[in-house]
N, C-alpha and C positions, 0 to 999 in steps of 0.2 A: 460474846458469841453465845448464841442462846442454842442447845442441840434442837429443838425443836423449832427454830427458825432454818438452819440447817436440813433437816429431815424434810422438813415442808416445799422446801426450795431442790432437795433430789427427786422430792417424791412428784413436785410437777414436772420434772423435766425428762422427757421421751423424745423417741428415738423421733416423731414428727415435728415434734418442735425444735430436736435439734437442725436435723435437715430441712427442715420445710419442703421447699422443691429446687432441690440441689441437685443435680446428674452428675457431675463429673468428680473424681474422687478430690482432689485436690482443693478444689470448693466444700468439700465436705469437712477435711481438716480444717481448712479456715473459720468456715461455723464451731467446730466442736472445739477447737481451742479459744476461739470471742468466748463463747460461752463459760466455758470451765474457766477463764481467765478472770472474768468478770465475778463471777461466784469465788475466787482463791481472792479477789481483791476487799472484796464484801466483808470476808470472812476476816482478813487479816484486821480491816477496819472497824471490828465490832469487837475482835480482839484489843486493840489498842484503844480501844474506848473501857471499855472494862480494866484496863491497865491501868490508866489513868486515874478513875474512878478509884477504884481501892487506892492507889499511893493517898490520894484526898484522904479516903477512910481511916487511913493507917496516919496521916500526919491528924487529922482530928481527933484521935485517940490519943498520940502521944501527947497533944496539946490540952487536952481535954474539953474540945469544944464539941465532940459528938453528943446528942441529945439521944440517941438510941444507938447503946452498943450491939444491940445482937443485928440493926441494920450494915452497921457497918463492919462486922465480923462476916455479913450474907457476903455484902460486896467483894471480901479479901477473898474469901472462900472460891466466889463465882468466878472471880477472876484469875485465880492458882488454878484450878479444873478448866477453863477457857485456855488457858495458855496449855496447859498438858495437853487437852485434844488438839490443837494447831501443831505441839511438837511429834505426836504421833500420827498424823497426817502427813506431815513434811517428812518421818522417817519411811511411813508406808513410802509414800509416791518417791523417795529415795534409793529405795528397797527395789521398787517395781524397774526402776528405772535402770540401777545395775541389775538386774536380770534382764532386761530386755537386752541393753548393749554386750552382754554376756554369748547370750545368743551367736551360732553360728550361720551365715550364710548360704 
């Protein structure tokens, strides 16, 4: 997961393209969770790609078939910093989620 594929991917999405021409609220939930849903699925999978990727990195190294270590020192790195923002993410929307049910009525 790349921030700047992330960033680019919030930064087009507004409040028109979420609703389009949606009226009633409950249709509106339903767009804005597709959407947010779709974008946490992306993410998760670009994480697990970059996972992947390094283990490669890290058994090439141990093995010593890597032709360029500082490339595959990039990939570990990218991928330790990819998985930190996915867990601070999930603890945000964690966070938000006991306060909201926190809330009284």
């Amino acid at each position: 997961m790349k921030l700047n594929d992330i960033s680019s991917s919030i930064a087009g999405l507004n409040k028109n393209s979420l609703l389009g021409s949606v009226s009633s609220p409950t249709n509106v939930q339903s767009v804005n969770k597709e959407s947010f849903s779709n974008l946490l699925k992306q993410s998760l999978v670009e994480v697990n790609k970059t996972q992947v990727s390094a283990y490669g990195a890290m058994e090439g190294i141990a093995t010593g078939k890597v032709e360029n270590l500082q490339e595959a020192v990039k990939q570990i790195e990218g991928a330790e910093l990819s998985l930190k923002l996915a867990l601070e993410v999930k603890n945000k929307a964690l966070g938000a989620y006991k306060q909201v049910m926190a809330m009284q009525v």
